[in-house]
Backbone as JSON, one array per atom type, in Angstrom:
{
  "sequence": "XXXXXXXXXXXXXXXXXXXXXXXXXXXXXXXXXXXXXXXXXXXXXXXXXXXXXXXXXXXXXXXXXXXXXXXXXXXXXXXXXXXXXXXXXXXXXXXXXXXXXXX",
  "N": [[-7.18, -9.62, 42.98], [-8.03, -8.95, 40.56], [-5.76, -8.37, 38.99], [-5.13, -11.29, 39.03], [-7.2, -12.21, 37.02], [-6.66, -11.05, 35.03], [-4.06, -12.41, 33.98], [-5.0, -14.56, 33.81], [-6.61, -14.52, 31.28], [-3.99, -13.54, 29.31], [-3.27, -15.98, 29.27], [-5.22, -18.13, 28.44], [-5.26, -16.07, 25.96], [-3.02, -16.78, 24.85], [-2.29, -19.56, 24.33], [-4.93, -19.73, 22.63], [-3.72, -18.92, 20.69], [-1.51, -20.35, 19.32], [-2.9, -22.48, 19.29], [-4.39, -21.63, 17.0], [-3.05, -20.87, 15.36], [-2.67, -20.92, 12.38], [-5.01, -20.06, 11.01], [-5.6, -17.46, 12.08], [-2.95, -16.16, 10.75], [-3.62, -16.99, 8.07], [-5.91, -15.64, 7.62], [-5.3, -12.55, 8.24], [-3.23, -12.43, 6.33], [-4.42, -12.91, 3.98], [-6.59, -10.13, 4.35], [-4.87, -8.09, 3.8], [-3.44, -8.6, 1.37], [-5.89, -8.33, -0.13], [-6.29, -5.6, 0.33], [-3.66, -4.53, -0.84], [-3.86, -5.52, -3.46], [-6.27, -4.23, -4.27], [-5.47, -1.71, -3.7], [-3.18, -1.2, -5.12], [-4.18, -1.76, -7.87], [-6.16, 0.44, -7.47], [-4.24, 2.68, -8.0], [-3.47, 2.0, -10.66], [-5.44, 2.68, -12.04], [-5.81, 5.86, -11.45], [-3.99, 6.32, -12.71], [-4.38, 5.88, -15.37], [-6.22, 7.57, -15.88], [-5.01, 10.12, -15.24], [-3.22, 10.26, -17.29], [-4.05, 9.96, -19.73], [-5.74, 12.67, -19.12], [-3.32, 14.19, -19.63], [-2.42, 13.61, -22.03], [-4.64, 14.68, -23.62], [-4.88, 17.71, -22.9], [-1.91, 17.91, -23.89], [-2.43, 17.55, -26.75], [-4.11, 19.92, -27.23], [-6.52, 19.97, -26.54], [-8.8, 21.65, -24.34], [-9.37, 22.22, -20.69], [-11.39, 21.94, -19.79], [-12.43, 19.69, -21.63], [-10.93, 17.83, -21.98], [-11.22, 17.36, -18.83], [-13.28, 15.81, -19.28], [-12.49, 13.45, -21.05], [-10.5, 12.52, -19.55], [-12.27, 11.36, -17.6], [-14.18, 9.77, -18.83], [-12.28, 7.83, -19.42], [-11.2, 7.08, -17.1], [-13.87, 5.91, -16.13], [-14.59, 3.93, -17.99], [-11.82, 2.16, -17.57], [-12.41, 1.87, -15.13], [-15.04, 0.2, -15.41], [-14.05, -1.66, -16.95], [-12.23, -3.37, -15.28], [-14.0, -3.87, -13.27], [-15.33, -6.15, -14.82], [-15.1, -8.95, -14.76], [-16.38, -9.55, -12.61], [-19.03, -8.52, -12.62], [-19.56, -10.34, -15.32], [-19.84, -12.52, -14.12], [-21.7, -12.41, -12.19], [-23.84, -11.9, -13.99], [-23.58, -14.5, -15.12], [-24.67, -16.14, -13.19], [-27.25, -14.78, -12.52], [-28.58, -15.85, -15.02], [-28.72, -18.49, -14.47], [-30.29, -18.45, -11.86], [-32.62, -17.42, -12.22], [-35.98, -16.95, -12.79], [-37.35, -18.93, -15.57], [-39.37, -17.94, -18.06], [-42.83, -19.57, -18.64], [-43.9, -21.5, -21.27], [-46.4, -21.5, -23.57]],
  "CA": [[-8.08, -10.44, 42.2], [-7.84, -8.59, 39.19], [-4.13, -9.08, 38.15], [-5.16, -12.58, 38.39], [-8.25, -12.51, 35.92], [-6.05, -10.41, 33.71], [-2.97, -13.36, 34.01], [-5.71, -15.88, 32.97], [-6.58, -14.12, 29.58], [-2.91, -13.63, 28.71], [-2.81, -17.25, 29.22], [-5.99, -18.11, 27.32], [-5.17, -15.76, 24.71], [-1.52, -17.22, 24.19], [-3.3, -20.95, 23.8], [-6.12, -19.75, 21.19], [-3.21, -17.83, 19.35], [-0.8, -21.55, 19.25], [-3.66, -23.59, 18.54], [-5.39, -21.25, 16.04], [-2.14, -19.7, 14.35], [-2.68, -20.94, 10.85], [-5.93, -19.57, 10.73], [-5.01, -16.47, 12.17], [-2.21, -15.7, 10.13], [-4.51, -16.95, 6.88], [-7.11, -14.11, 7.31], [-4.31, -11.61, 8.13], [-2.69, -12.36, 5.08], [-6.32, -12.85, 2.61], [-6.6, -8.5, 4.14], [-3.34, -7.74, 3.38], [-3.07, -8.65, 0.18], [-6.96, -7.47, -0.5], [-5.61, -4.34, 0.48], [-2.45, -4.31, -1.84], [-4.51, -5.25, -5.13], [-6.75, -3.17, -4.69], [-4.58, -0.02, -3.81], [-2.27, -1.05, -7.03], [-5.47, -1.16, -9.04], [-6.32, 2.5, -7.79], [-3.31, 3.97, -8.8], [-3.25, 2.29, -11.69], [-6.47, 3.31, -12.61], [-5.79, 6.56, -11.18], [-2.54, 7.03, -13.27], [-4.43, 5.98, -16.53], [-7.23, 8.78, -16.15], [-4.21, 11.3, -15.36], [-2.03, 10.12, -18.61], [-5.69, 10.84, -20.67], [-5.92, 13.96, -19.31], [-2.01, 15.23, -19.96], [-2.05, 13.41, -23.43], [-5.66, 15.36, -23.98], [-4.1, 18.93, -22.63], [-0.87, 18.19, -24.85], [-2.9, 17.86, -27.79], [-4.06, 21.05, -27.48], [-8.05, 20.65, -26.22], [-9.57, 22.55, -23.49], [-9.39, 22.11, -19.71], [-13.08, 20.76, -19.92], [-12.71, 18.76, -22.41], [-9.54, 17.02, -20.77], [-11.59, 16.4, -17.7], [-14.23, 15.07, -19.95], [-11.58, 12.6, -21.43], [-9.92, 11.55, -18.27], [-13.34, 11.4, -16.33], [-14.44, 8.57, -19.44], [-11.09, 7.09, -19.21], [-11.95, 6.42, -15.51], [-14.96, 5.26, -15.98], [-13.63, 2.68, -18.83], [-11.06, 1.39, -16.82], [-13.19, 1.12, -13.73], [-15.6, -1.27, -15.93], [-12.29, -3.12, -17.35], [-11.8, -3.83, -13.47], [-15.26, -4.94, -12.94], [-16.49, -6.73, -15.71], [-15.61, -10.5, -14.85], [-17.58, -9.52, -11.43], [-20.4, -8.49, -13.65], [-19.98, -11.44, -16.22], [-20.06, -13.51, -12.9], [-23.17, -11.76, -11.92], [-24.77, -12.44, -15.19], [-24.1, -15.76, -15.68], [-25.96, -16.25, -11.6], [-28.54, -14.2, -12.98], [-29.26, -16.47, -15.78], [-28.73, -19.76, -13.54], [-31.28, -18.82, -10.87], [-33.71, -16.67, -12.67], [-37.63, -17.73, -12.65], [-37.65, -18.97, -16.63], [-41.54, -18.17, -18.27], [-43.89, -21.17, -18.92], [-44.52, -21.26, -22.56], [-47.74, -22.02, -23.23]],
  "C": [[-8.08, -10.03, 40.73], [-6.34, -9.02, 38.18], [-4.39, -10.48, 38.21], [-6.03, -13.37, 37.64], [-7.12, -12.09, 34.52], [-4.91, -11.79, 33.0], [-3.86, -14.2, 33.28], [-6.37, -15.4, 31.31], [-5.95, -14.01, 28.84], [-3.08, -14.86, 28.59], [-4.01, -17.93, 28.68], [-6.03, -17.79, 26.18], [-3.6, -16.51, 23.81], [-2.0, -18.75, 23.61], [-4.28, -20.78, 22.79], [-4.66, -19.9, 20.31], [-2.12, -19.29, 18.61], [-1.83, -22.46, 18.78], [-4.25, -22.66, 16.94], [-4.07, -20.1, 15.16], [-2.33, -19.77, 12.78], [-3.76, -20.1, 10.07], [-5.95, -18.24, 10.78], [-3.98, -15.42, 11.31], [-2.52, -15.51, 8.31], [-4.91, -15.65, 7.34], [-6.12, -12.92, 7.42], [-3.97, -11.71, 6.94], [-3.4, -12.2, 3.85], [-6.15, -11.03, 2.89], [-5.92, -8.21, 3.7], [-3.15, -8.06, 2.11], [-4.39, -8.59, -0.54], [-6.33, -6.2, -1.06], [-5.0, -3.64, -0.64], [-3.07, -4.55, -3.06], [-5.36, -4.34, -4.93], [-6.4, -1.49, -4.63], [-3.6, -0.47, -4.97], [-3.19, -0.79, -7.51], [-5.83, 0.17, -9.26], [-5.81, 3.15, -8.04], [-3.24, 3.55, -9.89], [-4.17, 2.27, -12.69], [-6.44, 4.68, -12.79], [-4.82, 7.01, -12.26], [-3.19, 6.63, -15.32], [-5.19, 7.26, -16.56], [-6.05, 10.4, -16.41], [-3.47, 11.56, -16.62], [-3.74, 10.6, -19.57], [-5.86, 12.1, -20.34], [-5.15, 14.72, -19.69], [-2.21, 15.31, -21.94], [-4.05, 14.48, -23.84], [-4.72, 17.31, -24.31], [-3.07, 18.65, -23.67], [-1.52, 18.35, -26.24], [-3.11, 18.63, -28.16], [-6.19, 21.27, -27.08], [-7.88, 21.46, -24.81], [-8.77, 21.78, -22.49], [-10.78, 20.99, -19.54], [-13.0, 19.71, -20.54], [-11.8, 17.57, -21.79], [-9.97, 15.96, -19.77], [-12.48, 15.65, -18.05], [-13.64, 14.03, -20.19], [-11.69, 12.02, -20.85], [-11.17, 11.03, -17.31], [-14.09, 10.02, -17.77], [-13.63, 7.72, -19.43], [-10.97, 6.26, -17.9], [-12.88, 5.41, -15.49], [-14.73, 3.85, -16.7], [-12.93, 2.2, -18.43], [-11.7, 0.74, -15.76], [-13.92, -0.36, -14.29], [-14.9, -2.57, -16.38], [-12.41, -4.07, -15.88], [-12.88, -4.58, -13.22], [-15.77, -5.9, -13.54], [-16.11, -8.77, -15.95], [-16.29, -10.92, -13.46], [-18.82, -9.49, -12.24], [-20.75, -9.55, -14.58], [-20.58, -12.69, -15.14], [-21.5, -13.56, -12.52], [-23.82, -12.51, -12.95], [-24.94, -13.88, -15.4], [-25.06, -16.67, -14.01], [-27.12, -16.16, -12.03], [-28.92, -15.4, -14.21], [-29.43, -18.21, -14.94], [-30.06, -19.88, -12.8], [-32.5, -17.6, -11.46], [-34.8, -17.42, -13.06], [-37.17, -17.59, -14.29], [-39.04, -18.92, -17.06], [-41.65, -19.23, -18.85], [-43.87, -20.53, -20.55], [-45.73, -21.49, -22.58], [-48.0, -23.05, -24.6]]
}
């Protein structure tokens, strides 16, 4: 009885997967290439903070100061990255925000 519940789910699941392949293979592909921008982005966020900290060190400052650099350099890039989420945000925020009564 069991091998023939199991047989009927192969054969249920093979019918979703034929009727529902486009869809299927969409959302697979939307993660997958989530994924991939945003792991390029982190290295090449990652690889500007590191080039700020060498070109810091070559100059001739500190260790601290370096990581000070590269650790604003980070942060500056990160906002680069975010900031047409945030403009997005903002212009929401002004859309659906309670406006005051004048009087």
């Amino acid at each position: 009885m069991q091998r023939k519940q199991n047989i009927m789910w192969i054969v249920i699941a093979v019918i979703a997967a034929l009727f529902f392949a486009d869809e299927i293979l969409g959302f697979v592909g939307a993660v997958i290439g989530i994924v991939f921008s945003i792991g390029f982005t982190g290295l090449l966020v990652l690889a500007l903070a590191a080039g700020a900290f060498a070109l810091a060190v070559f100059v001739g400052c500190s260790v601290g100061l370096a990581l000070t650099i590269a650790v604003i350099a980070l942060a500056l890039s990160l906002f680069g990255w975010l900031l047409p989420y945030l403009l997005v945000g903002f212009l929401v925020y002004l859309v659906v925000r309670k406006k005051p009564n004048t009087v």
